[in-house]
MMTF fields as JSON, N, C-alpha, C and O atoms, coordinates in Angstrom:
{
  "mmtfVersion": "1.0.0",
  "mmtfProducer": "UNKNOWN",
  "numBonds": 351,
  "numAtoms": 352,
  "numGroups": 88,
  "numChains": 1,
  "numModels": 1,
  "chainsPerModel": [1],
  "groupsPerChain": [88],
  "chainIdList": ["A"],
  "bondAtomList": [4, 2, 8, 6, 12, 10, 16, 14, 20, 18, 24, 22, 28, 26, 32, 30, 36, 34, 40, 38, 44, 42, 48, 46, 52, 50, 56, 54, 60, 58, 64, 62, 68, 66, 72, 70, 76, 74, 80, 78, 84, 82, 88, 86, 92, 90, 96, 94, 100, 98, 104, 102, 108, 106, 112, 110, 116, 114, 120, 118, 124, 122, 128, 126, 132, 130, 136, 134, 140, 138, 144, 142, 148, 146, 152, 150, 156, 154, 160, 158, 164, 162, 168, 166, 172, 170, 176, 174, 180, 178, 184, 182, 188, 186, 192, 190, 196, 194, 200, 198, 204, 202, 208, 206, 212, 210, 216, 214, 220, 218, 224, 222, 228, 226, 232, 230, 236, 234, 240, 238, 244, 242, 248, 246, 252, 250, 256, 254, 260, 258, 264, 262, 268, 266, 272, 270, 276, 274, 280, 278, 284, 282, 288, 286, 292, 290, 296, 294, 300, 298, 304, 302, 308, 306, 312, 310, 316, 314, 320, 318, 324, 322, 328, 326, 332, 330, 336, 334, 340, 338, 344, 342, 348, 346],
  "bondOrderList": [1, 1, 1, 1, 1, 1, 1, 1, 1, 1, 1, 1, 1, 1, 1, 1, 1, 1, 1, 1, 1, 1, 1, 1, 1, 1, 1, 1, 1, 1, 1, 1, 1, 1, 1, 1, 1, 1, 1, 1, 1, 1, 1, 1, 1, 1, 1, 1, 1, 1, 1, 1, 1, 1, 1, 1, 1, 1, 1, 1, 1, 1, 1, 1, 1, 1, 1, 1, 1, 1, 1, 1, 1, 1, 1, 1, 1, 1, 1, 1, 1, 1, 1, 1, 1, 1, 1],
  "groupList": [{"groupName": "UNK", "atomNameList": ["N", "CA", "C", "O"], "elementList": ["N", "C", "C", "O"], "formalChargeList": [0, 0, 0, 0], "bondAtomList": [1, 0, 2, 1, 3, 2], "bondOrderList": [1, 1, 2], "singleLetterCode": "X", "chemCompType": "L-PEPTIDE LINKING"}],
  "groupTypeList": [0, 0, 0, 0, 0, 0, 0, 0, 0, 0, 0, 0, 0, 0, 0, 0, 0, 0, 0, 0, 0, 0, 0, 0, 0, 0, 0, 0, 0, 0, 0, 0, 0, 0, 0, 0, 0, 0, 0, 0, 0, 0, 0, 0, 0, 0, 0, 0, 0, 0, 0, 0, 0, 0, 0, 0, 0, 0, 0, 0, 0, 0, 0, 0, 0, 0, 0, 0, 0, 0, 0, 0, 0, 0, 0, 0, 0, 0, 0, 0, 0, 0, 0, 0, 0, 0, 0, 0],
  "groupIdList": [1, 2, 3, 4, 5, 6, 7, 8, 9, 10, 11, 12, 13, 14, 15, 16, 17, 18, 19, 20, 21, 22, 23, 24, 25, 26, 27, 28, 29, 30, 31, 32, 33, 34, 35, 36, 37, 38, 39, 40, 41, 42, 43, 44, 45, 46, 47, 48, 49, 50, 51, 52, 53, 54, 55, 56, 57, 58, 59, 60, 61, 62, 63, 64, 65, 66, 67, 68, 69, 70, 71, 72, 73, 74, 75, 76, 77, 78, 79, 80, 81, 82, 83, 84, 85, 86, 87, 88],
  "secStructList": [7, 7, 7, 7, 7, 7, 7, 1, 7, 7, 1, 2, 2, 2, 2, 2, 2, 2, 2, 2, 2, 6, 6, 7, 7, 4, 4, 4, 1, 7, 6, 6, 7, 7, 6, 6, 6, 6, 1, 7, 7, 7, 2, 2, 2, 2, 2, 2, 2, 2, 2, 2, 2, 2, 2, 2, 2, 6, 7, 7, 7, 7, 4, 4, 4, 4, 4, 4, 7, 7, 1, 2, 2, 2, 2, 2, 2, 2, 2, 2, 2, 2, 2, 2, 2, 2, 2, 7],
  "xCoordList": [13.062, 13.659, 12.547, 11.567, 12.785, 11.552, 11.913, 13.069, 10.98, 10.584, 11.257, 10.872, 11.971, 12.078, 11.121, 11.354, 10.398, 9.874, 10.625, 11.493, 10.25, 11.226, 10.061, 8.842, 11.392, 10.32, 10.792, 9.837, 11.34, 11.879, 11.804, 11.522, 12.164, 12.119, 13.558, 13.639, 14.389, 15.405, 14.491, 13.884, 14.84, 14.271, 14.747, 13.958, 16.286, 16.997, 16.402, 15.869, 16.635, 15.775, 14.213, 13.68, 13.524, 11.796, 12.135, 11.476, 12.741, 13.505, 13.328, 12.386, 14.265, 14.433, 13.707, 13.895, 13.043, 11.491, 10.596, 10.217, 10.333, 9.361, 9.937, 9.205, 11.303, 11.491, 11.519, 10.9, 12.253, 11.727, 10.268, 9.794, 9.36, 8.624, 7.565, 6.641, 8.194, 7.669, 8.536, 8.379, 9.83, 10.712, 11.316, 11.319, 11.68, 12.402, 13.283, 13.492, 14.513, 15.686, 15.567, 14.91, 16.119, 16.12, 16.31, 15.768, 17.029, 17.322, 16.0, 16.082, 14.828, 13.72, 12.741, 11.71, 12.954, 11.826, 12.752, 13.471, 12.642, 13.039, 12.219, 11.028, 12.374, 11.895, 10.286, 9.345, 10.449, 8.877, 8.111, 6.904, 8.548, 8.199, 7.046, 6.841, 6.11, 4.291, 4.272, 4.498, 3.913, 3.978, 2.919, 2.909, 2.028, 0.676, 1.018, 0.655, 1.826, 1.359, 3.137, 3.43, 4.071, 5.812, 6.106, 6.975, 5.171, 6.158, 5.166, 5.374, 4.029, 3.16, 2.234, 1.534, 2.444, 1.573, 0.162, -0.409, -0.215, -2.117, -2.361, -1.52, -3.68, -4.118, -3.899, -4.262, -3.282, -2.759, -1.159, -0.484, -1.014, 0.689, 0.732, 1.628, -0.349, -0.296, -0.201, 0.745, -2.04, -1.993, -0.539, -0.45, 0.578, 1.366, 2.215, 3.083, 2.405, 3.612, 2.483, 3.27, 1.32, 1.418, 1.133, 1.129, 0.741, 1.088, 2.625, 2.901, 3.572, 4.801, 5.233, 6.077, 4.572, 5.058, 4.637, 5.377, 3.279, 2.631, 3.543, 4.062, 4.102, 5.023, 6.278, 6.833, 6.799, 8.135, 8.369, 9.228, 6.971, 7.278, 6.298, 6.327, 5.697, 4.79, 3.055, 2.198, 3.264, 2.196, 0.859, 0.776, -0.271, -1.967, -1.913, -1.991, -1.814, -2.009, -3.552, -3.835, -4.697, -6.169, -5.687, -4.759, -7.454, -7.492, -7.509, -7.216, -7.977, -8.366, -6.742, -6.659, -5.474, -4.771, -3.501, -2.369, -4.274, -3.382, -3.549, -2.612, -4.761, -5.009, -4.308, -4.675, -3.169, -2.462, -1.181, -0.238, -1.128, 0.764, 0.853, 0.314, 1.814, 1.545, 3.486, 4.009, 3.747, 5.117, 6.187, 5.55, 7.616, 8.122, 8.23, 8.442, 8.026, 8.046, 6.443, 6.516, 5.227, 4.016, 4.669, 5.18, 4.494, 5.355, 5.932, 5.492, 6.866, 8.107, 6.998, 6.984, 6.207, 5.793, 4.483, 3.977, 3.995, 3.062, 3.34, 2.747, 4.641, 4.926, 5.261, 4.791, 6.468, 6.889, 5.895, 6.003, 4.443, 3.107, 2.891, 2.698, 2.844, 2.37, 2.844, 2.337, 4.229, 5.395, 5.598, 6.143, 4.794, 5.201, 4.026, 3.942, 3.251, 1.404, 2.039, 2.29, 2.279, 2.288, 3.391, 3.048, 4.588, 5.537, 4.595, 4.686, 3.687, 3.173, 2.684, 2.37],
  "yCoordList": [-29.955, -29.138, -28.572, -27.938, -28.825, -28.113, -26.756, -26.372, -26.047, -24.392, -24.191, -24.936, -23.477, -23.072, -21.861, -20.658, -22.203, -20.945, -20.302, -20.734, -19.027, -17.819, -17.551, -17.61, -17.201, -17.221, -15.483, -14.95, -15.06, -13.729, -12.81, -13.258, -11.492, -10.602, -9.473, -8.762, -9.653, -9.019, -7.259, -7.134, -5.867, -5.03, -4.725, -4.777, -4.312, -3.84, -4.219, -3.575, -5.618, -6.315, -6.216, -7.054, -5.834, -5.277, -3.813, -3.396, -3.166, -1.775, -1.891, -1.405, -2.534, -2.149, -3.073, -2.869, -3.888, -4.627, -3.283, -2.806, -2.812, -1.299, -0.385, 0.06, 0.047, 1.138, 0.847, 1.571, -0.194, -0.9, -0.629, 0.007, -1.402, -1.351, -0.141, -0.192, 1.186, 2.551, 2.931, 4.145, 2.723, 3.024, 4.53, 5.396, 4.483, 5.311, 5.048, 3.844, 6.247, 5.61, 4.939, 5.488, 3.949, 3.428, 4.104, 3.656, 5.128, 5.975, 7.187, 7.922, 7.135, 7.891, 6.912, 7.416, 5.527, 4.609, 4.321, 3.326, 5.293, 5.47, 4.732, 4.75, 4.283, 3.743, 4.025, 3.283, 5.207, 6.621, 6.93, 7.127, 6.991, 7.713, 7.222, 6.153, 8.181, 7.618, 7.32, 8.238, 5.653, 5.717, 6.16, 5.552, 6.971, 7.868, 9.613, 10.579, 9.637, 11.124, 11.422, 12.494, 10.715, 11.101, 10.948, 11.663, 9.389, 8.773, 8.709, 8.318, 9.228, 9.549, 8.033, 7.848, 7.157, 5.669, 5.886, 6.104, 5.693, 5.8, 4.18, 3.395, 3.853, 2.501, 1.502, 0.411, 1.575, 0.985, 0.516, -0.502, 1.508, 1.003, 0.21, -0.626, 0.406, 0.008, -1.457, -2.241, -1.684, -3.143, -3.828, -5.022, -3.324, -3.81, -3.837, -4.654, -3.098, -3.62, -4.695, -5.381, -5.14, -5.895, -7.125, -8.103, -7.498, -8.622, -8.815, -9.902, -7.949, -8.031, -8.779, -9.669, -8.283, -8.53, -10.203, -10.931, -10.632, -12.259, -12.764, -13.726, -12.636, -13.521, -13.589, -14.636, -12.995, -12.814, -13.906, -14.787, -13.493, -14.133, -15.251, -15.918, -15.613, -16.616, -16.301, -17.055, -15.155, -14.968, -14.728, -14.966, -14.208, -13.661, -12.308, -12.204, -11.615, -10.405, -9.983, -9.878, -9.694, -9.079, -7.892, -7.342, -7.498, -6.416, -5.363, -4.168, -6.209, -4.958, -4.756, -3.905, -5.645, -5.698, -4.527, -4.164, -4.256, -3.527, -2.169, -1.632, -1.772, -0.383, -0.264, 0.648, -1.067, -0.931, -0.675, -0.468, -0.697, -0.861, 0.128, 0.33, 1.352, 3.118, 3.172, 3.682, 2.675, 2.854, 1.6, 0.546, 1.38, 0.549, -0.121, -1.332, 0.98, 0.095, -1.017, -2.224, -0.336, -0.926, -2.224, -3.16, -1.997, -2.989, -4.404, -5.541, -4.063, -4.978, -5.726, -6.956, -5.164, -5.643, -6.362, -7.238, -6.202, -7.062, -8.328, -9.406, -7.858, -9.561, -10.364, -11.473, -9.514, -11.032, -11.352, -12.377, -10.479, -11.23, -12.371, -13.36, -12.642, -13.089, -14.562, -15.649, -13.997, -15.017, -16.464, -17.566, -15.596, -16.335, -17.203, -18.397, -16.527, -17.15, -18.375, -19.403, -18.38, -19.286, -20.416, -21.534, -20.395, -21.575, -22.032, -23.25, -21.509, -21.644, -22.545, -22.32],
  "zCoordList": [2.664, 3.71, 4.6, 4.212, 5.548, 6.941, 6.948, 7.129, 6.762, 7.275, 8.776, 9.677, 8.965, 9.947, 11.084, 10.961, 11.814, 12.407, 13.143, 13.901, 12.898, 13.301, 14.684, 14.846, 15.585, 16.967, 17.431, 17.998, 17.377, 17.716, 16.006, 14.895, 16.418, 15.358, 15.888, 16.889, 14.949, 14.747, 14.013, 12.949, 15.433, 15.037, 13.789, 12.845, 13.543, 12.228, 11.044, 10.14, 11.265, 9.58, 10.043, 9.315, 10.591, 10.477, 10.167, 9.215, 10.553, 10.272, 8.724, 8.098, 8.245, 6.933, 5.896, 4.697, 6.235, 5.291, 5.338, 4.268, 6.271, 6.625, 5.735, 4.851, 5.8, 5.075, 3.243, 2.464, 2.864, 0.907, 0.696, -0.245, 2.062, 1.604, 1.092, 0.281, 2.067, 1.78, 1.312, 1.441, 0.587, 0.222, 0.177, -0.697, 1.12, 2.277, 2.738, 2.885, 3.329, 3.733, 5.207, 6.091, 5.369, 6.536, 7.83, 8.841, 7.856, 8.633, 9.124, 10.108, 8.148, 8.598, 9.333, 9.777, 9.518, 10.064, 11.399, 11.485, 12.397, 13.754, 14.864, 14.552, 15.693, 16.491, 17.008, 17.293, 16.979, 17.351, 15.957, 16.092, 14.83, 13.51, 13.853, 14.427, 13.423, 13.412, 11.641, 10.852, 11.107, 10.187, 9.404, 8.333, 9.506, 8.674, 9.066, 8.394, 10.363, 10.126, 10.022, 9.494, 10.398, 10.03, 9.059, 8.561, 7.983, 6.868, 5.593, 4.444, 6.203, 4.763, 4.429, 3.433, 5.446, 4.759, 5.234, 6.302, 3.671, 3.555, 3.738, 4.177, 3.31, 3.704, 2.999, 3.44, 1.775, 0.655, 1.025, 0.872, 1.447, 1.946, 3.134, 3.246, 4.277, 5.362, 4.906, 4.978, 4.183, 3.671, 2.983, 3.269, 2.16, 2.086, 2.716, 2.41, 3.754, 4.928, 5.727, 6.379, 5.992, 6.881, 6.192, 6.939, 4.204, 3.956, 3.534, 3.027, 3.679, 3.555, 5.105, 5.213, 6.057, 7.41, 7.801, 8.463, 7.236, 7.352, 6.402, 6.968, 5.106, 4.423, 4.851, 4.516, 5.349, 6.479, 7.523, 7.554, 8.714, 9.598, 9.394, 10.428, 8.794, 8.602, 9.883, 10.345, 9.95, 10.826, 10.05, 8.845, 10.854, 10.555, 11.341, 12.565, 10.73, 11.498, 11.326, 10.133, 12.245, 11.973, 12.259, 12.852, 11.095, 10.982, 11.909, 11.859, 12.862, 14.188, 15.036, 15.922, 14.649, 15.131, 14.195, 14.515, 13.095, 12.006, 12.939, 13.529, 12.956, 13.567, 14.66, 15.401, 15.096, 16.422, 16.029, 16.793, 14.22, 13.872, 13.355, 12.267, 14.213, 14.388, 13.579, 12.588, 14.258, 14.797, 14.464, 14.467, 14.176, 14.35, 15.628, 15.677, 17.233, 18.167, 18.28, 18.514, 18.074, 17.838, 17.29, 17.906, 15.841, 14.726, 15.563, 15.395, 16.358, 16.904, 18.042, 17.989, 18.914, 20.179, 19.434, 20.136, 18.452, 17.937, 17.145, 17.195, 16.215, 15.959, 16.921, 17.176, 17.699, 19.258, 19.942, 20.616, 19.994, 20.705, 19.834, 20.541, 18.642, 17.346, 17.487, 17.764, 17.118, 17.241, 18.413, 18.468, 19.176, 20.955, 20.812, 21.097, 20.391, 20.596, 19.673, 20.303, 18.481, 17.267, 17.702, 17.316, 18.387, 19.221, 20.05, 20.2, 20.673, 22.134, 22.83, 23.999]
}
């Protein structure tokens, strides 16, 4: 069976991979939440939401590109850069 690549990112389901993965209710990972200073993620958690986030979408996220993922909106506008680059 061929892999399908996922070319878009449905926010809801990045919504709630983010919130299991800090396990939190879905309803506190808001669009704005700053996730270190609203939701409490140290650098240990970060690292697992963003190899939670490369096994998902099949992406590489760098490091210098982690220090940019604040927010679920951050979050969202960096995989569809990701995403677009990787069809491209």
């Amino acid at each position: 069976m061929t892999e399908q690549i996922i070319t878009a990112v449905d926010k809801e389901e990045l919504r709630t991979l983010i919130a299991a993965t800090l396990d939190v209710d879905v309803a506190e990972v808001t669009d704005e939440a700053h996730f270190v200073e609203d939701l409490g993620v140290d650098s240990l958690m970060a690292l697992e939401i963003t190899v939670n986030l490369e096994k998902k979408y099949q992406v590489r996220i760098d490091e210098s590109e982690v220090a940019g993922v604040t927010t679920l909106e951050s979050t969202y506008a960096l995989l569809g850069e990701l995403l677009r680059k990787a069809a491209g």
